[in-house]
N, C-alpha and C positions, 0 to 999 in steps of 0.2 A: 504494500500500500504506500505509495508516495504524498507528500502533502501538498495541498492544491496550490499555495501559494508557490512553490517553486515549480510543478511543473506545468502552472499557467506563466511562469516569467520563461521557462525553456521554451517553452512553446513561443512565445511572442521576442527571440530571438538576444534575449540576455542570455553572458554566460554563465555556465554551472557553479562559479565562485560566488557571482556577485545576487544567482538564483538565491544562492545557501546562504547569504547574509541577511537578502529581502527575507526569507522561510523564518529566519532565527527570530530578527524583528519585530513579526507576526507573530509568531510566538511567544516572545517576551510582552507583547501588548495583552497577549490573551490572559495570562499571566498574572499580570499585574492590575488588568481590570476585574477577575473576580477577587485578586486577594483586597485592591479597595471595596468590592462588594461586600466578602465576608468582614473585612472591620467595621464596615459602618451598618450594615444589617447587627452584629454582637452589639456595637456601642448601642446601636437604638434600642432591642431589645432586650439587652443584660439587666438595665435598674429594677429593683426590684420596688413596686409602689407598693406594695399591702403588701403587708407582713403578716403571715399566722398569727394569733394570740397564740401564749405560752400558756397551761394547761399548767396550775397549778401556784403560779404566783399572787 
């Protein structure tokens, strides 16, 4: 299985180096936009607003 971003830059007549650095790129974007997803989905959902009562005090 090849990934599409390099072998749509071979195809369209880049070569195989400068293919594998657009691919990397592209993959360091994919990367890095769910890992700002998952922190800012944790930050929003983590607080905890209602707290159990304690049982007992």
């Amino acid at each position: 299985m090849l990934p599409g971003a390099y072998v749509g830059a071979i195809f369209g007549g880049v070569s195989p180096l400068e293919a594998g650095r657009f691919q990397i790129v592209v993959l360091a974007a994919i990367i890095g936009a769910g890992s700002l997803l998952a922190v800012g989905l944790t930050a929003w959902l983590a607080p905890v607003r209602v707290r159990p009562v304690r049982a007992g005090v």
